[in-house]
C-alpha positions as CSV (number, residue, x, y, z in Angstrom):
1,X,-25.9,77.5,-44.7
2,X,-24.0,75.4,-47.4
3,X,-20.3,75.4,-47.2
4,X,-18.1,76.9,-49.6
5,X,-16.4,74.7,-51.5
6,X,-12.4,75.6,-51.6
7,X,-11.7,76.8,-55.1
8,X,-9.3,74.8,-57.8
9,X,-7.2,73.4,-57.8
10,X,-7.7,72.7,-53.7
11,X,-11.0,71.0,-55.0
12,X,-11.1,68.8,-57.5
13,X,-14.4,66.9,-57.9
14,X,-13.0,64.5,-60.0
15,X,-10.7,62.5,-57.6
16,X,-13.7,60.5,-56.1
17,X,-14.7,59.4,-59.4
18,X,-11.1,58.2,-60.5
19,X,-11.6,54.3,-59.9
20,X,-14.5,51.8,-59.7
21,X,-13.7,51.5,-55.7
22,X,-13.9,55.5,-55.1
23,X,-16.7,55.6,-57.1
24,X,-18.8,53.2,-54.8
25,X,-17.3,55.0,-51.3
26,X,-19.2,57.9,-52.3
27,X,-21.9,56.7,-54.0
28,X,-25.1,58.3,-52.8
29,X,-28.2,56.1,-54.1
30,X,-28.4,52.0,-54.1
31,X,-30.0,50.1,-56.1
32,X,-31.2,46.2,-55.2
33,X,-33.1,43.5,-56.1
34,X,-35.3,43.9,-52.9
35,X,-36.1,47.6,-54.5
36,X,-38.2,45.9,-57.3
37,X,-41.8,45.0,-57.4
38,X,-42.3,42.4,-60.5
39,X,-45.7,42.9,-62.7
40,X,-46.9,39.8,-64.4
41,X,-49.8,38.7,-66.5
42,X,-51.7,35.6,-65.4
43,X,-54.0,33.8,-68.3
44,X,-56.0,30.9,-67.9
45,X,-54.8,27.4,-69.4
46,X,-52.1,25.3,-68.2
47,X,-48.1,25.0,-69.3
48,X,-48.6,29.0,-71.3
49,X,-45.9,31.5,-71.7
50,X,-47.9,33.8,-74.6
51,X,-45.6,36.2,-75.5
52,X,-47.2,40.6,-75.5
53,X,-46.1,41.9,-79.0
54,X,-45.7,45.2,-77.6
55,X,-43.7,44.6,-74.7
56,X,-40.3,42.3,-75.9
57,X,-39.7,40.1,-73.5
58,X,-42.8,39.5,-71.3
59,X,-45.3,36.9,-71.4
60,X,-48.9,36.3,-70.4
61,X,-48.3,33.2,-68.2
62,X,-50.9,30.5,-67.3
63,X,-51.3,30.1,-63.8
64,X,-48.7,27.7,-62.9
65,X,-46.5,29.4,-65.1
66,X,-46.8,32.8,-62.7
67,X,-45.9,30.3,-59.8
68,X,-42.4,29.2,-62.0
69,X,-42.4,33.4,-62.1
70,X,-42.4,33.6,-58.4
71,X,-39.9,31.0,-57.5
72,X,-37.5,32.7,-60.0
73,X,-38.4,36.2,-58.5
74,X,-38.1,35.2,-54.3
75,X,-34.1,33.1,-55.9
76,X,-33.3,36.0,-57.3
77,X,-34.1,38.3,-54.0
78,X,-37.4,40.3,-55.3
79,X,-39.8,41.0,-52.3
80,X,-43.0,40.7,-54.5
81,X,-45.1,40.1,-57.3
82,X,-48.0,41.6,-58.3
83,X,-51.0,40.4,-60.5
84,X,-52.7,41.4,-63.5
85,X,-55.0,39.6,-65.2
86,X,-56.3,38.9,-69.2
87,X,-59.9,37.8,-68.6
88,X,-61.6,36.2,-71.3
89,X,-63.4,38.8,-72.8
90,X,-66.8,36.5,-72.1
91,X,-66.2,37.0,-69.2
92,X,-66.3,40.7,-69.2
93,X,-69.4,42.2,-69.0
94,X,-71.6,45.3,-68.0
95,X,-71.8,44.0,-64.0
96,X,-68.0,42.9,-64.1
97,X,-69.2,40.3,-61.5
98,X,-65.7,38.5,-62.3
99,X,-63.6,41.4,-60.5
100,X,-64.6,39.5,-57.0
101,X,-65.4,35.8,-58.0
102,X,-63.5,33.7,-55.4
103,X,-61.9,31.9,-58.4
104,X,-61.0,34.4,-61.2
105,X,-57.7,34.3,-62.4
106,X,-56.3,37.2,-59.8
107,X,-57.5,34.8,-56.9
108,X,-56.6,31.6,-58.1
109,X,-52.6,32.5,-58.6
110,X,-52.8,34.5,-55.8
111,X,-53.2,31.1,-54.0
112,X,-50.9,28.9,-55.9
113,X,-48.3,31.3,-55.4
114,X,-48.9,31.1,-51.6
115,X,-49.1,27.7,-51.5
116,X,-45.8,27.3,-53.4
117,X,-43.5,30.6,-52.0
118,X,-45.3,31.4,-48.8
119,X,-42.2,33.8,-48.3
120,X,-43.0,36.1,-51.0
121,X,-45.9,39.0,-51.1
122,X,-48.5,38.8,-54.2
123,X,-49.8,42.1,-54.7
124,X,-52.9,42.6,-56.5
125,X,-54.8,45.1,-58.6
126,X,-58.1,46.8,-57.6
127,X,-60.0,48.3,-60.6
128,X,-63.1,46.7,-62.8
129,X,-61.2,47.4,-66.3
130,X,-60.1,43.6,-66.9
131,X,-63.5,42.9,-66.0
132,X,-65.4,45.5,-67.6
133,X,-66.8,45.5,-71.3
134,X,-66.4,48.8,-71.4
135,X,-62.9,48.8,-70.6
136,X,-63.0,51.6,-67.5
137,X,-62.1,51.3,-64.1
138,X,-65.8,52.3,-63.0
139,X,-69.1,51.3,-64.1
140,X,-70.7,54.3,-66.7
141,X,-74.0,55.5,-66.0
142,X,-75.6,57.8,-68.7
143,X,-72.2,58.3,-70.4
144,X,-70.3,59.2,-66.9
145,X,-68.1,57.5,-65.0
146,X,-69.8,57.0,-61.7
147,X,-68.0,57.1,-58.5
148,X,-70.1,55.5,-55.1
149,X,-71.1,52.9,-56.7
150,X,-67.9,51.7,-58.3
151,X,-66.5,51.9,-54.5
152,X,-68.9,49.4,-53.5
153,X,-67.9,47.2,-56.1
154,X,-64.2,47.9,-55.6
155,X,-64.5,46.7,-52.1
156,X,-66.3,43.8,-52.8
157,X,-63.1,42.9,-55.2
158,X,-60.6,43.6,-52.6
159,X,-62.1,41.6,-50.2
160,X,-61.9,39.1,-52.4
161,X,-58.3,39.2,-52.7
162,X,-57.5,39.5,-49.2
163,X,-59.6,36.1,-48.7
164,X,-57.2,34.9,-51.4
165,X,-54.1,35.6,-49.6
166,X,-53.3,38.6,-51.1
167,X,-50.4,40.6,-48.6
168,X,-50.5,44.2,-50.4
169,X,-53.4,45.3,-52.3
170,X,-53.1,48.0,-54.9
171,X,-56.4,50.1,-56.0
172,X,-55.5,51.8,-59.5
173,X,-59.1,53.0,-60.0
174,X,-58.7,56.8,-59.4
175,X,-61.8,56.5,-57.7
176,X,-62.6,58.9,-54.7
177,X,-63.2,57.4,-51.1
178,X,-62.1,53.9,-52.2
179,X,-59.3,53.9,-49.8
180,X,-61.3,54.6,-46.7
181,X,-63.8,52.3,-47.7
182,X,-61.6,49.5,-48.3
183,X,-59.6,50.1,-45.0
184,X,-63.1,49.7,-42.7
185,X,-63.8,46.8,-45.3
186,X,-60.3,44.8,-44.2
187,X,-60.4,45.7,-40.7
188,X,-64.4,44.8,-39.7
189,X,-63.8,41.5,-41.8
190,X,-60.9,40.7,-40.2
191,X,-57.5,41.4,-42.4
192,X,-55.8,44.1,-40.1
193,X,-52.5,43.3,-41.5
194,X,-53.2,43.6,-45.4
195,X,-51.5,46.6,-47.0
196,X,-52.8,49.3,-49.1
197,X,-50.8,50.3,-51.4
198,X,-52.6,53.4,-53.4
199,X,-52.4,54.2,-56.6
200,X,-52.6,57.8,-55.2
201,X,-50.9,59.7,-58.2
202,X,-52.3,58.2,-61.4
203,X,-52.2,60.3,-64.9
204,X,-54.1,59.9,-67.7
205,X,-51.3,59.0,-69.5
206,X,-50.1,58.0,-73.3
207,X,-47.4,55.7,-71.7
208,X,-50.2,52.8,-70.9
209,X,-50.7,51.6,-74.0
210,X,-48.9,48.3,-74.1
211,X,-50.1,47.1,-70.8
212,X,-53.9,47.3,-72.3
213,X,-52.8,45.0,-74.9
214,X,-51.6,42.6,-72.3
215,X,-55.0,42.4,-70.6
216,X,-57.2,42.9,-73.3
217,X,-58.4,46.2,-72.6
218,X,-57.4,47.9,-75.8
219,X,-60.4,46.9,-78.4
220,X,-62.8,47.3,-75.1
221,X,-62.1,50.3,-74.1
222,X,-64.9,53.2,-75.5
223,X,-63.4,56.8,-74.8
224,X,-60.9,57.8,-72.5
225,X,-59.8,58.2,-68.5
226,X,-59.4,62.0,-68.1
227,X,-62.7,62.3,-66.1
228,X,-61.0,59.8,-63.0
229,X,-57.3,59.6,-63.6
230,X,-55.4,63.1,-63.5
231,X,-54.1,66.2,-65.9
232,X,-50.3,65.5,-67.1
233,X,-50.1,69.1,-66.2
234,X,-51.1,68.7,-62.7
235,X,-48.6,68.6,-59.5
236,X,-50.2,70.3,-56.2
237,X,-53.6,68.0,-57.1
238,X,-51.2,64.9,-57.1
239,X,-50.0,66.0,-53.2
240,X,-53.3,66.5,-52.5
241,X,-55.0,63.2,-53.9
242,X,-51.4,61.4,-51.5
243,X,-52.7,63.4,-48.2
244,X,-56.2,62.2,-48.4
245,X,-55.5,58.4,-49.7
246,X,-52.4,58.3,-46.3
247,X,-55.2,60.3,-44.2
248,X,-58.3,57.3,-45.1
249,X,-55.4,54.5,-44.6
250,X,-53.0,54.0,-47.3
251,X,-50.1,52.1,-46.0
252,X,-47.9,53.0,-49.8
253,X,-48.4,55.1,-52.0
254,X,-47.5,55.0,-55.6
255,X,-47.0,57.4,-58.7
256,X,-48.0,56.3,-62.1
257,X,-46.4,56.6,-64.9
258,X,-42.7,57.0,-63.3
259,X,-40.2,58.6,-65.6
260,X,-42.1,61.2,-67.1
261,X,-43.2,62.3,-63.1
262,X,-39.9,61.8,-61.0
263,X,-40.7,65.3,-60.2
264,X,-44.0,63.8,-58.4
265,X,-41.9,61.2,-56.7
266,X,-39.9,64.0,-55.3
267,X,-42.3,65.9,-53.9
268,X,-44.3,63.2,-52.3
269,X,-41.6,61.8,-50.7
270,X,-39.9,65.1,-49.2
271,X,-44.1,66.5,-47.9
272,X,-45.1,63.1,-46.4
273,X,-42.3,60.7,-45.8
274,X,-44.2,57.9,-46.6
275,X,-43.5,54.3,-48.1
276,X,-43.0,55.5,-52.1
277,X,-43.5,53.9,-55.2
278,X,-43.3,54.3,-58.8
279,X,-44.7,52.5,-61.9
280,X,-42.5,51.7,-64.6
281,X,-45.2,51.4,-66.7
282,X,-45.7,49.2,-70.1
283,X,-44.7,52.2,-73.1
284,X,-41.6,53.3,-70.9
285,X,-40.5,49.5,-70.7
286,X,-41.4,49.0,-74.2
287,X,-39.5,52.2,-75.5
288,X,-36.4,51.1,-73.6
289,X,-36.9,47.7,-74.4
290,X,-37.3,48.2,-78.2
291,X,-34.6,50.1,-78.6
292,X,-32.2,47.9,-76.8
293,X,-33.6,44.9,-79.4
294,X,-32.9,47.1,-82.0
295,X,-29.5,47.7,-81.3
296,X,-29.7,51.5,-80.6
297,X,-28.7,51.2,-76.6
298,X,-27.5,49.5,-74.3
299,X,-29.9,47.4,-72.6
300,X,-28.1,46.8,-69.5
301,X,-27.0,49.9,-69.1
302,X,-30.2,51.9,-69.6
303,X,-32.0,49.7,-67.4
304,X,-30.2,49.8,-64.4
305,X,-30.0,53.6,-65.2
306,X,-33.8,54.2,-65.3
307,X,-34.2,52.1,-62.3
308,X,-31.8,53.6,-60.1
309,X,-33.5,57.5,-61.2
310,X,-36.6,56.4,-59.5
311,X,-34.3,55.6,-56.4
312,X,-32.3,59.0,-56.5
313,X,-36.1,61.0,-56.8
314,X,-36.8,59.4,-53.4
315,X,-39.2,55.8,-54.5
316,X,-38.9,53.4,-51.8
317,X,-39.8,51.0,-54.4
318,X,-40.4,50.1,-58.3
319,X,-43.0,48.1,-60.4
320,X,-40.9,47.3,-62.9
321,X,-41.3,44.7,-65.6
322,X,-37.4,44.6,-66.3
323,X,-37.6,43.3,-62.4
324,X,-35.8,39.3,-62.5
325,X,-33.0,41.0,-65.2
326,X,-32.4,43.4,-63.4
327,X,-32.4,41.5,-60.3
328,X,-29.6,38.9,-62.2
329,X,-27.2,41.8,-63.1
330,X,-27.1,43.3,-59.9
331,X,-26.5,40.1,-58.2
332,X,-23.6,39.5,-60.2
């Protein structure tokens, strides 16, 4: 039973909020820079920082570029960095051989980054749509999206990037059995310790569309997701898609988008107690982005706010591309 609070003027709630020192004794969430999980956008070339038009303030970097990214994040305290890649759309195509060539993009930072910060994880994204001239995350057979044999391939790329050096590997595909199949994958060949982290919880959402300008995917894509990433509407489906991906070996899991589903965040957290993460996907950057460049908040502020929600709905963790400002402010 909750206790009854004594009535006013016995309490008044307002005394712990009365100076910046009160305010901290009881403050109930914490943000950090170890919290933050930094996004980044790897291009070929050499000595490129090509700025996204829709997303102020992030760059598709060449590779040694992302390394300069991921000495600045490990300074600045961020755990990890994670890897997205703009392929060349010739190298796109129907087999989307690319997604597990020892030497694509994806691989080949994954290893300068090792080489250069050993100390810092490089997560990496497992789903053919950088690689597909289609634009999906699953090859299409007769107009549908088909599921075993986009698993096969989907292993195939994650092996890949755990011969890379990858430490966490994230599958966004929304594709069904992919996690177990990856897990027996990474154990029989060897990489016990490589993390899953699932994209358990991933809506087919409006908020996506400045990230598929940052890797090309826009002008290729032909149709839509619904048929593989989930209903808006949609909450029980979400807990049950977490159980199954934490039942076939997800170490993580994550909910994408993240403001719009703190309610998600919530629930997975209190049913399973299990590492969580959220998304802080490209249209909910580039709204609060864009409106801080144009004057009409405060950037700092709204931030840090919008960060630490994911933290009070129970995330573990945040993909965030505001990751190394954030990570400056809060380390003073």
């Amino acid at each position: 039973m909750k206790p009854t609070l004594a009535p006013f003027p016995a309490t008044r709630l307002r005394r712990t909020r009365r100076t910046p020192g009160l305010r901290d004794l009881v403050r109930e969430t914490t943000l950090t820079p170890g919290d933050f999980i930094w996004p980044v956008f790897v291009r070929d070339g050499e000595g490129i920082e090509e700025p996204v038009a829709s997303m102020p303030g992030v760059m598709r970097r060449s590779v040694d570029k992302v390394v300069e990214a991921a000495v600045e994040a490990h300074a600045l305290g961020i755990p990890a960095i994670c890897l997205f890649p703009y392929t060349d759309p010739s190298k796109r195509t129907e087999d989307c051989a690319e997604a597990w060539n020892p030497n694509n993009l994806s691989n080949t930072a994954t290893r300068a980054i090792k080489a250069a910060v050993p100390d810092i994880a490089v997560m990496t994204d497992v789903a053919l749509d950088p690689y597909s001239d289609t634009g999906h995350d699953g090859f299409i057979e007769n107009g549908e999206i088909v599921n075993d044999r986009t698993v096969e391939a989907l292993v195939k790329q994650a092996m890949s990037q755990a011969e890379a050096g990858a430490d966490i590997i994230g599958p966004s595909d929304m594709m069904d059995g992919r996690i177990g199949a990856m897990r027996t994958a990474l154990e029989q060949g060897g990489f016990r310790n490589v993390l899953l982290l699932s994209y358990a919880a991933k809506y087919a959402s409006a908020f996506y569309g400045p990230f598929r300008d940052a890797v090309g995917a826009s002008g290729a894509l032909k149709g839509d997701k619904k048929t593989y990433q989930m209903d808006p509407a949609n909450s029980d489906e979400a807990m049950r898609l977490i159980e199954r991906d934490l039942s076939e070996g997800a170490d993580m899991i994550m909910v994408k988008p993240g403001m719009p589903y703190l309610d998600i965040c919530r629930r997975a957290k209190d049913m399973f107690g299990a590492p969580t993460f959220a998304y802080q996907v490209s249209g909910e950057y580039a709204m609060l982005a864009g409106a801080a460049q144009n004057g009409w908040i405060d950037g700092d502020r709204s931030m840090l706010e919008s960060l630490m929600a994911f933290k009070r709905a129970g995330c573990d963790g945040v993909l965030t591309y505001f990751a190394p400002a954030a990570a400056k402010l809060l380390n003073g």
